[in-house]
C-alpha positions as semicolon CSV with decimal commas, in nm:
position;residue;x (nm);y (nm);z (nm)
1;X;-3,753;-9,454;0,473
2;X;-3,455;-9,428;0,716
3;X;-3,274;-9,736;0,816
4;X;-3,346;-9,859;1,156
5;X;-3,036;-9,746;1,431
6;X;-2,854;-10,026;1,506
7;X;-2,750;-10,086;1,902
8;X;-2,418;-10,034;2,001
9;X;-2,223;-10,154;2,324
10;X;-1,933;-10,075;2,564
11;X;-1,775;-10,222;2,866
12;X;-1,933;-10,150;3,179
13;X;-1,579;-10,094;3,322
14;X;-1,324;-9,901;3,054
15;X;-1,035;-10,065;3,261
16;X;-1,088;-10,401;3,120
17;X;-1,117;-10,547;2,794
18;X;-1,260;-10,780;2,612
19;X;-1,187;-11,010;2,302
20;X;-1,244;-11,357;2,163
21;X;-1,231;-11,530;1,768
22;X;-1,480;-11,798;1,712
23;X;-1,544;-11,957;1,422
24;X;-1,810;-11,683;1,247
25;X;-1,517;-11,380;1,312
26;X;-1,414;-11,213;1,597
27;X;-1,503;-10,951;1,835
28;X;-1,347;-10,695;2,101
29;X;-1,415;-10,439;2,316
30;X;-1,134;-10,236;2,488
31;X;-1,178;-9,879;2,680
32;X;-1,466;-9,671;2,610
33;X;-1,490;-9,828;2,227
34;X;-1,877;-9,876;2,151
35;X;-1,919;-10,154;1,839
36;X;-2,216;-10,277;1,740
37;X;-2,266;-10,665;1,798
38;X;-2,173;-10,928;1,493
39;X;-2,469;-11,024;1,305
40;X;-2,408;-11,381;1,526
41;X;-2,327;-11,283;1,875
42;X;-2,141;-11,610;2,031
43;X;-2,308;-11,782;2,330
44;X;-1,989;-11,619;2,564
45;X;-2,026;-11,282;2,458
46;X;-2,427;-11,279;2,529
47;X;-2,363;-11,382;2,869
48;X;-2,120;-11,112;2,909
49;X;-2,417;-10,880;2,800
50;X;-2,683;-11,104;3,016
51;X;-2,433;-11,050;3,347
52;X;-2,397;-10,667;3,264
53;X;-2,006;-10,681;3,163
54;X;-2,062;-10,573;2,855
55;X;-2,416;-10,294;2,816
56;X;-2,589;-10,110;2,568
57;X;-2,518;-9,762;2,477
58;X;-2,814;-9,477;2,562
């Protein structure tokens, strides 16, 4: 059985960035990267998502 595709995102705008450490790791964006999420998004970086900063690849 194949292992389910995992989502991966990118900034909405490849001008910015973004990046942040909290206390599970850390996580950044920057250009056109596309990374899939940490297994524990923070609270920050879903609201990036939830305001449409940061969206899922297609």
């Amino acid at each position: 059985m194949a292992a389910a595709k995992k989502k991966k995102y990118k900034l909405k705008d490849p001008a910015t960035q973004f990046a942040e450490i909290y206390s599970e790791g850390s996580f950044s964006l920057a250009g056109d990267q596309e990374k899939e999420l940490p297994k524990n998004p923070s609270h920050d970086l879903l609201k990036r998502i939830e305001a449409g900063f940061i969206v899922e690849v297609e």
